[in-house]
TORKOL-4160 file (C-alpha; in steps of 0.2 Angstrom, whole numbers, padded with zeros to 4 digits, m for minus):
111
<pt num="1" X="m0679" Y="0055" Z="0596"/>
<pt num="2" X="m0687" Y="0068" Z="0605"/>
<pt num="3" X="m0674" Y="0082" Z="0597"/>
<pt num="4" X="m0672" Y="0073" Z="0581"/>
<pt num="5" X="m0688" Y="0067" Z="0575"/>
<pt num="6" X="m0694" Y="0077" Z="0562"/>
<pt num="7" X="m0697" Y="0066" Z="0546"/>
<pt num="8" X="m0702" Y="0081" Z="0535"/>
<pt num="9" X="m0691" Y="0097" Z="0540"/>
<pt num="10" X="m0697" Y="0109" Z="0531"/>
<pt num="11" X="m0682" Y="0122" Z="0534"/>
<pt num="12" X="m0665" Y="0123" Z="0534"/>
<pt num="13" X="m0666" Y="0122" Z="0555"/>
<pt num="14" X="m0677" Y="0110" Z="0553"/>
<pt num="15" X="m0668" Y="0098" Z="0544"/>
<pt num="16" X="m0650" Y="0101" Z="0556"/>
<pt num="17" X="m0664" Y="0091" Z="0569"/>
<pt num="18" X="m0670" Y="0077" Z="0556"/>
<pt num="19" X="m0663" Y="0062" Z="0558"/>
<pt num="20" X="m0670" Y="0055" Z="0542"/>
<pt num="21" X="m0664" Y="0071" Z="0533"/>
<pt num="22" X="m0646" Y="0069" Z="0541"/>
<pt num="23" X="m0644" Y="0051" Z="0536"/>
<pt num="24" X="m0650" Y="0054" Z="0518"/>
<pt num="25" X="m0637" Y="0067" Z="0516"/>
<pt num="26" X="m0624" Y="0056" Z="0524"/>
<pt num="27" X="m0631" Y="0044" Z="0512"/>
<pt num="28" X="m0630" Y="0054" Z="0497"/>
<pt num="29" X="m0614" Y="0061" Z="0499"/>
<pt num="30" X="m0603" Y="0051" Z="0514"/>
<pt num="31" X="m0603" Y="0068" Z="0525"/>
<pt num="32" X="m0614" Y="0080" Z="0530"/>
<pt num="33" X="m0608" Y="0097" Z="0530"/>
<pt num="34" X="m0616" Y="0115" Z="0530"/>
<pt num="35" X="m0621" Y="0117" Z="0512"/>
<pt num="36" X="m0630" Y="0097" Z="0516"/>
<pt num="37" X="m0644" Y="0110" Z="0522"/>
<pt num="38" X="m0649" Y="0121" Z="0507"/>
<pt num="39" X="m0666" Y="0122" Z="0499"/>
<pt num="40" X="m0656" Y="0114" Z="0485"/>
<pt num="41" X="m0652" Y="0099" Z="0495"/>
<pt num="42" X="m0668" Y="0098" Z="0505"/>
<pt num="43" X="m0676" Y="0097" Z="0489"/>
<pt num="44" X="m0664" Y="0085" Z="0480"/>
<pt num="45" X="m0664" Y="0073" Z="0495"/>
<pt num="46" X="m0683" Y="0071" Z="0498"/>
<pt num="47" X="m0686" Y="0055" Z="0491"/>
<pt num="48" X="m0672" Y="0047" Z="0498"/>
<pt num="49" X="m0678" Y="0056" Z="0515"/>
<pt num="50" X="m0694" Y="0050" Z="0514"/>
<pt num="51" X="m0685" Y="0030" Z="0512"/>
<pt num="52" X="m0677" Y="0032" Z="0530"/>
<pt num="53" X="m0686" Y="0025" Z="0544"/>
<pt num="54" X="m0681" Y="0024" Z="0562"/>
<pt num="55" X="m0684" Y="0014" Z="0579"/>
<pt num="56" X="m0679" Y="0017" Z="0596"/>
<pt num="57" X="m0668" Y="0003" Z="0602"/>
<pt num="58" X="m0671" Y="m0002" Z="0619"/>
<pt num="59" X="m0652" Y="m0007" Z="0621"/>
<pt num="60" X="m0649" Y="0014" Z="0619"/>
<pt num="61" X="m0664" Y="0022" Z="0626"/>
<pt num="62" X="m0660" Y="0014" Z="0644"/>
<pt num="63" X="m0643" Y="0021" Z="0641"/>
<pt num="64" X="m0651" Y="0040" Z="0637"/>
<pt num="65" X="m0645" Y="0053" Z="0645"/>
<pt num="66" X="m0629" Y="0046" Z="0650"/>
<pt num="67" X="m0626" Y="0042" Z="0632"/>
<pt num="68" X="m0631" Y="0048" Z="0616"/>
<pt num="69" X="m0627" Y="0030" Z="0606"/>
<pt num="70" X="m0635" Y="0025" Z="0593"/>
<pt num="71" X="m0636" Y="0011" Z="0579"/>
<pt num="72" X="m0639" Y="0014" Z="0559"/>
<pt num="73" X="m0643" Y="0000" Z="0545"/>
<pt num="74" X="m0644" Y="0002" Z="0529"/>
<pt num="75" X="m0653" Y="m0010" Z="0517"/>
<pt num="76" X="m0649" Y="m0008" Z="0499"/>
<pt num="77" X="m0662" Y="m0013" Z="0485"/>
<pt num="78" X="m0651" Y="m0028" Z="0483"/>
<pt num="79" X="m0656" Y="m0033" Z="0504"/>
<pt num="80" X="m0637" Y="m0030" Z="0505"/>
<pt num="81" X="m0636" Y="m0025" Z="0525"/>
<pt num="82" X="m0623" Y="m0012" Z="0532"/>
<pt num="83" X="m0624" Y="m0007" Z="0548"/>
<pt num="84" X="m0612" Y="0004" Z="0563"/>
<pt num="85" X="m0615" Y="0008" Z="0579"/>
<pt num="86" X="m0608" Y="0021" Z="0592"/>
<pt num="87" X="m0611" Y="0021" Z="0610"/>
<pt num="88" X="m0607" Y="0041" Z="0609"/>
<pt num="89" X="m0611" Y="0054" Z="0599"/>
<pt num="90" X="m0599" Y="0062" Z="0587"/>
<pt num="91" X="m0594" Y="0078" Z="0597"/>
<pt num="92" X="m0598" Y="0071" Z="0614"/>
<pt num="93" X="m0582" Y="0072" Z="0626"/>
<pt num="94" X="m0580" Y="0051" Z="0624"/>
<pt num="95" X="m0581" Y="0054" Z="0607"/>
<pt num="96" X="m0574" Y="0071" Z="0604"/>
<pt num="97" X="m0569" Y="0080" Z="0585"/>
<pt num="98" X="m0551" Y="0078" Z="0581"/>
<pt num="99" X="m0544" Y="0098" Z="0577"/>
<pt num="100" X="m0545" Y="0093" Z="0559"/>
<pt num="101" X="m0564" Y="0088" Z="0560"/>
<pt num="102" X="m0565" Y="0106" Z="0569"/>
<pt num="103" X="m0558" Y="0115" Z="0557"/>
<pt num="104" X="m0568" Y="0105" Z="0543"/>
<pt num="105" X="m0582" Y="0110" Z="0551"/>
<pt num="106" X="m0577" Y="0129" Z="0551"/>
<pt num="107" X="m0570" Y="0129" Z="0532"/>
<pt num="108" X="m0581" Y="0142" Z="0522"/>
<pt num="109" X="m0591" Y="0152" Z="0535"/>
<pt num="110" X="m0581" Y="0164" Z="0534"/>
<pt num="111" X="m0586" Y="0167" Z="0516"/>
């Protein structure tokens, strides 16, 4: 949380460190890619942003630095309750992006 706790980003930059911004546009569309940060989407997401809350879990604070794991729940309207969890982040060596998920990641900056 202390690199991604920004509730209200109020850039482009800014909302790459939001962990509510990040899990709205996750929400919202099922990836989050570059074009998840336009003023567009900022704007577009900001409600659902501002429904994302977060706590630190002591279960993965006691394992920080080592790992980077984390849990996410999502309640829907209905108090339907999904929920994952990691024990490393996405991109971390234990974890580590598949060449696809690379070149996903790299499709359209050359643009």
């Amino acid at each position: 949380m202390d690199v991604c706790d920004r509730p209200q980003p109020d850039s482009e930059y800014a909302a790459k460190f939001s962990l509510y911004y990040c899990v709205a546009a996750a929400l919202d569309a099922g990836e989050v890619i570059f074009d998840s940060f336009s003023e567009a989407s900022r704007n577009r997401l900001q409600p659902l942003r501002e429904r994302i809350t977060t706590v630190v879990a002591d279960e993965y604070e006691s394992n920080h630095p080592v790992h980077w794991g984390s849990a996410v729940t999502v309640v829907t309207c209905c108090g339907e309750q999904f929920s994952t969890q990691r024990q490393a982040a996405k991109g971390d060596p234990e974890s580590a992006l598949s060449d696809d998920e690379i070149l996903h990641c790299w499709v359209g900056l050359e643009d």
